[in-house]
N, C-alpha and C positions, 0 to 999 in steps of 0.2 A: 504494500500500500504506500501512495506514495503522495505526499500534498506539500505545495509552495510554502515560504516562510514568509507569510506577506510582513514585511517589515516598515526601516530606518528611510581661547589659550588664554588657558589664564597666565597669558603670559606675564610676568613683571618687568614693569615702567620702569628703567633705571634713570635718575636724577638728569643726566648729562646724554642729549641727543646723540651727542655725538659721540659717545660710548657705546650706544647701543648700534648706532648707525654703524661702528667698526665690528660689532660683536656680528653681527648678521650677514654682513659682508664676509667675514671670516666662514659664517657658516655656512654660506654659500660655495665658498673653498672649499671646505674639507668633506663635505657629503660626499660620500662614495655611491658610486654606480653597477655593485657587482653582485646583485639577484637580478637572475636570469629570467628571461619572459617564459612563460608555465604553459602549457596543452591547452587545450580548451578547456577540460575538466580538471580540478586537481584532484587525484587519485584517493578514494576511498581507503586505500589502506592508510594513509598520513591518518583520519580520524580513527581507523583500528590502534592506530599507534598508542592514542592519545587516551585511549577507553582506560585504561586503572593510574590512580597515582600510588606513587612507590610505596609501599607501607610505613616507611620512616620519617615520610613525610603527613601522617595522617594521626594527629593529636590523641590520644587513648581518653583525655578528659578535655573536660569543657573548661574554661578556664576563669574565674569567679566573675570576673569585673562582664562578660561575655555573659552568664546566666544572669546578671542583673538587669540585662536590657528589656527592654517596655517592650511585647508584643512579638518577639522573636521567637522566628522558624530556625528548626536548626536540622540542617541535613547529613545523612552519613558521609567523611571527606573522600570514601571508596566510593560514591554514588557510581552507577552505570547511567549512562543517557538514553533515552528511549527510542533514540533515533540516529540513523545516521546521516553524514551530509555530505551531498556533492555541490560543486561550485562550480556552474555550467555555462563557460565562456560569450556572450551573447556580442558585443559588439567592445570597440573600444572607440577612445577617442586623442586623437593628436597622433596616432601611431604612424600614418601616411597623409601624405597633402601637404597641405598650406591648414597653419601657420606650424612652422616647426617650435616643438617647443624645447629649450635646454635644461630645463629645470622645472621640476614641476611639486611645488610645496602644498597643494589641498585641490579641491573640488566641490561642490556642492550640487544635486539636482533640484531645480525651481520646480514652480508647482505647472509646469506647463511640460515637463520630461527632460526638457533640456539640462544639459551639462555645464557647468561653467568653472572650468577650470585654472587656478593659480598659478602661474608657472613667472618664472623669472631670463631674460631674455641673456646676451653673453657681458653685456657689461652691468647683470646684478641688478637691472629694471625688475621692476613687478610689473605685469600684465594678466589683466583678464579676459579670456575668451568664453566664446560662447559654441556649443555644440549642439545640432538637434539631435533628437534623439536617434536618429540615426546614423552618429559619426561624421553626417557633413557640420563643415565650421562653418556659423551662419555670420558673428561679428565681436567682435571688441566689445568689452563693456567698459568705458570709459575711458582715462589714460593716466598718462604722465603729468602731474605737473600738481599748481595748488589752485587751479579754477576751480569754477562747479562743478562738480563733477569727474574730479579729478584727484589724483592718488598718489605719494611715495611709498615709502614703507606701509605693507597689510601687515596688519596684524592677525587677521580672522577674515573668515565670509560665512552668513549663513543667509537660508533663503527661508522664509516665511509668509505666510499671507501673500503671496504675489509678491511680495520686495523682496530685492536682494539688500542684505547689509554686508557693507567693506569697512572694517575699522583700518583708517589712517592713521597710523602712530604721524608721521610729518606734518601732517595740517593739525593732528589735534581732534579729530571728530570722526563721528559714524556717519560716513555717506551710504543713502537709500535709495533704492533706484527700482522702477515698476518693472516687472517681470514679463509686462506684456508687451512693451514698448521699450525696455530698458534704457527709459532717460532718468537723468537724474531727478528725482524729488523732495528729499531735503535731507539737510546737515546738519548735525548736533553735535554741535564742540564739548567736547568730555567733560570740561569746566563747566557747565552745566550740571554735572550729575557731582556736588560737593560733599568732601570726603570725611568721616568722623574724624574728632580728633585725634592726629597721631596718627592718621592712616594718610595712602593717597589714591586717585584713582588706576586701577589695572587694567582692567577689560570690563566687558558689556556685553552679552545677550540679547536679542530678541526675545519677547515671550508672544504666544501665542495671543495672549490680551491685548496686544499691542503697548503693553507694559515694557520696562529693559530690566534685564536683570546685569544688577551692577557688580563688580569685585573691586575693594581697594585693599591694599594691602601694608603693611606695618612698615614706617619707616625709622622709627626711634633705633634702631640700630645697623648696620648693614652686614652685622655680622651676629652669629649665636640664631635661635628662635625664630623665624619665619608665619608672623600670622595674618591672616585676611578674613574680612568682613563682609557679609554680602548679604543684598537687600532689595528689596523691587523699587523703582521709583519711574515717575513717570518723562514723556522727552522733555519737561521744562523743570527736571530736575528734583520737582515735589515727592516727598516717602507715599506710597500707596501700601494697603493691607495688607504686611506680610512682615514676619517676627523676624528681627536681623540678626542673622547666623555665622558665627564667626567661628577658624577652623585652622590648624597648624597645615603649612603646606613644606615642611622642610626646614634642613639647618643649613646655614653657610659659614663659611671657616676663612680668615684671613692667614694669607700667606705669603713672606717673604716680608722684604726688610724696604721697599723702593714704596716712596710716596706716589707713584700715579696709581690711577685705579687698577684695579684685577679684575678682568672678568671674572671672577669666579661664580660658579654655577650652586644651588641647594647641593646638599649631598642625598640625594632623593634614595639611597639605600636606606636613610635613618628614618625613610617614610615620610610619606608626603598625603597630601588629602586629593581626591580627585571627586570634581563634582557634575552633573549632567543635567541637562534641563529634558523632559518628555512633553510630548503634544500635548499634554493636558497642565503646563506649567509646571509638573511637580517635580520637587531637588530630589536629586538621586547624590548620595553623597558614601565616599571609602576611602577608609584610614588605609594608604596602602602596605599594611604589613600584617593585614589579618582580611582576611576574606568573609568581613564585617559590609552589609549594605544596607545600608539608611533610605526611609523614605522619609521627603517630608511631603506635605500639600502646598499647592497653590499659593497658600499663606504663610508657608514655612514655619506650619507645624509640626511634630513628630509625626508618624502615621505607625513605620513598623518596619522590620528590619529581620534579614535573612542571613542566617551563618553557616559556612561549611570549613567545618576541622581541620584545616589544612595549611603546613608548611610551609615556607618559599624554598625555593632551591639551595643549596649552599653555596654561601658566597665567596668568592676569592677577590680580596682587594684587586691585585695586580689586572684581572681581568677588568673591574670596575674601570679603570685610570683609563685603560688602552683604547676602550666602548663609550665612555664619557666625554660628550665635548664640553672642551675647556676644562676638564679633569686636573687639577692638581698631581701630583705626582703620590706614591704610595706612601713616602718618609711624610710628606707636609702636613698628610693629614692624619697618620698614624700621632704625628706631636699635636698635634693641632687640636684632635677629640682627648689626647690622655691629657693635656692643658686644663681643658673642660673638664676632665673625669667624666668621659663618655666612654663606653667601651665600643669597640668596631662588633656588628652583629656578626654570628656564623652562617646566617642563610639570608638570601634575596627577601625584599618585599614580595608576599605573593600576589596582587596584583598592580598591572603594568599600563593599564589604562580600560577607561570604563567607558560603553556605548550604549544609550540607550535608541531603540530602534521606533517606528512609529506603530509598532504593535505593544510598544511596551516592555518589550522581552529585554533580556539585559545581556549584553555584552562584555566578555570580562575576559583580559591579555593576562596569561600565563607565563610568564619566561621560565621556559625547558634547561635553562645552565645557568651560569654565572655570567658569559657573557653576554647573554642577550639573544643571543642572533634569531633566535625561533620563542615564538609566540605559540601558546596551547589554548586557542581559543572558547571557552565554554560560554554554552547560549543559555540562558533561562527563564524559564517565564516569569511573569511579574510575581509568581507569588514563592521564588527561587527552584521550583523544580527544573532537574537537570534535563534539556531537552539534547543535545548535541556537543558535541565535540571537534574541532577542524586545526590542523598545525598548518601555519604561515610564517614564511619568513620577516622576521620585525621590519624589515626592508620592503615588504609588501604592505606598505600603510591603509590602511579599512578608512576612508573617506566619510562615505556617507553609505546607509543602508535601508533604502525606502521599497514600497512598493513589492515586496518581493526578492530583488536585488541588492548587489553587493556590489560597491563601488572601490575599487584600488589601485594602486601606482605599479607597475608595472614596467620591468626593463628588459630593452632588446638587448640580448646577450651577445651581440657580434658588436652592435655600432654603441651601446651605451646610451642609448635616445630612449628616453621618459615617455609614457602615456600612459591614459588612464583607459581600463578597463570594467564592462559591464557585466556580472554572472550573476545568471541564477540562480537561486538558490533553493535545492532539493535536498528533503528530509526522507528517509525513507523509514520507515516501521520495522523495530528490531521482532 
């Protein structure tokens, strides 16, 4: 038996433009190009693979502060999935034609099928295209520069109600633009949406109410503690009903003895919070070192929260440094946490990022080693039953996952050239 899966940054504002302008630029460097473009299907046996986790990673108890929570399902961390899944290549986009693309950083589908892809051009532009759903390239969505309508550094895109949102870190705002005509429609300078004290603004959301869901995040230090704030308010800035949720997203550590700034990154090993907004507004929220998921409501109130007993991988610093950009080195931060009296963990965060899809189901990245490279992807329904299982290379980034399909970055193994690919996705009854 066999039925469709009808489905589917918080990044931080660093003080100084032009810190971040060089940090992104770098990252644009150092992204490597070497997952291979896949079949059309990817092979059912990768989700055979993926069917038991190891016994030593599967908790014998429940762990106290974990049986305290309000309304929590807790699942066995041997669960079997009830299903398994194929991922059934249907179309891609940017792979052949006009516009070539060199770099390709996200996608989203609008409510009309189409594609709209982020890609960055060879001198490190952002550009947006636009794809019908059939792989032909129909236009540009906007451009270069700081008119209406116009764009430096993305931060983000998401497509909601007929609009696309582009947050502009350069200009300072969330450009809107009609889905059906993609001109621009209006512009909301982030200073607009002002920040509690001691915090500043990070990123922004759409919600399905035509509400934003905002993030600011803690500036009182630039080092130790990592926290952020988040809260509904409306484009002129005003709080609308919903209880402000505030949430540790990682440690960062200074290093070295030179007064300019460091890039340096969270140590997102010591755990970090990842949060998802659903068609329905509500926060999906996970401390990533426990395979801990929160719901709130609409209003960001608790609703109820699902647990499975399960370990993260063991971790090997030196792996960490190698897979980390802008990684410190092993000695800097081995002093750096025994400074603090923090100890280095012996196993990975067990999850690696979180999707929630438009059916609800929940999305949750696995990392299979220490270094990263492969994701063990488990799907579940909203109320945490385990439906499926799929291994993808980290390198195969999951975009967006609507309608059925599964949207991801994809690389041609001879030439190194990025596109974005369409699959369906089929469950099949164990």
């Amino acid at each position: 038996m066999k039925r469709s899966l009808d489905s589917l940054m918080t990044p931080f504002m660093n003080s100084s433009k032009r810190l971040l302008l060089s940090i992104f630029l770098c990252f644009f460097l150092i992204q490597c190009s070497d997952n291979s473009k896949p079949e059309n299907a990817v092979p059912t046996e990768l989700a055979e693979q993926a069917e038991k986790i190891e016994p030593n990673r599967v908790l014998d108890e429940i762990p106290q502060h974990i049986q305290e929570v309000e309304n929590l399902a807790i699942f066995p961390g041997d669960s079997e999935p009830l299903y398994s899944i194929d991922l059934i290549q249907e179309q891609t986009y940017g792979e052949t034609g006009e516009p070539y693309l060199v770099k390709i950083y996200g996608s989203v589908v609008d409510d009309q099928g189409r594609v709209i892809v982020r890609s960055a051009n060879s001198n490190y532009e952002q550009q947006l295209f636009i794809f019908d759903s059939d792989g032909t390239f129909r236009s540009k969505l906007g451009r270069q520069g700081k008119g209406p309508g116009e764009y430096g550094i993305i931060l983000g895109i998401y497509s909601k109600n007929n609009i696309i949102f582009v947050l502009d870190y350069t200009s300072q705002r969330l450009n809107e633009y009609s889905s059906l005509d993609y001109k621009i429609t209006r512009s909301i300078l982030f200073e607009e949406w002002k920040a509690p004290e001691n915090f500043k603004f990070s990123s922004v959301e759409p919600r399905y109410d035509d509400n934003y869901h905002v993030t600011f995040s803690n500036h009182r230090s630039k080092f130790g503690t990592q926290e952020i704030i988040q809260m509904a308010k409306d484009n002129e800035g005003k709080e609308v009903n919903f209880e402000p949720l505030r949430f540790p997203v990682g440690y960062k550590i200074t290093t070295g003895k030179s007064k300019l700034p460091t890039p340096t990154m969270p140590l997102t090993f010591l755990g970090t919070t990842r949060t998802e907004l659903s068609q329905r507004d509500e926060l999906f929220t996970n401390w990533s070192r426990e395979f801990l998921i929160k719901k709130y409501d609409s209003n960001g109130k608790y609703q109820s929260a699902i647990y499975y007993p399960i370990l993260g991988v063991p971790f090997i610093l030196e792996d960490y440094t190698k897979s980390a950009v802008f990684s410190p080195n092993v000695r800097e931060i081995e002093k750096a946490l025994s400074a603090d009296g923090i100890d280095i963990p012996d196993r990975l965060p067990v999850i690696d990022r979180l999707i929630i899809d438009d059916e609800n189901r929940i999305w949750v990245a696995l990392p299979t080693s220490s270094s990263r490279e492969t994701y063990e992807w488990w799907i579940l329904e909203e109320n945490g039953e385990l439906l499926a299982k799929v291994l993808l290379p980290r390198d195969q980034a999951i975009y967006d996952i609507k309608n059925g399909h599964l949207y991801s970055k994809e690389t041609d193994e001879e030439s190194g050239d990025e596109f974005v690919a369409k699959y369906r996705i089929e469950l099949t009854e164990k």
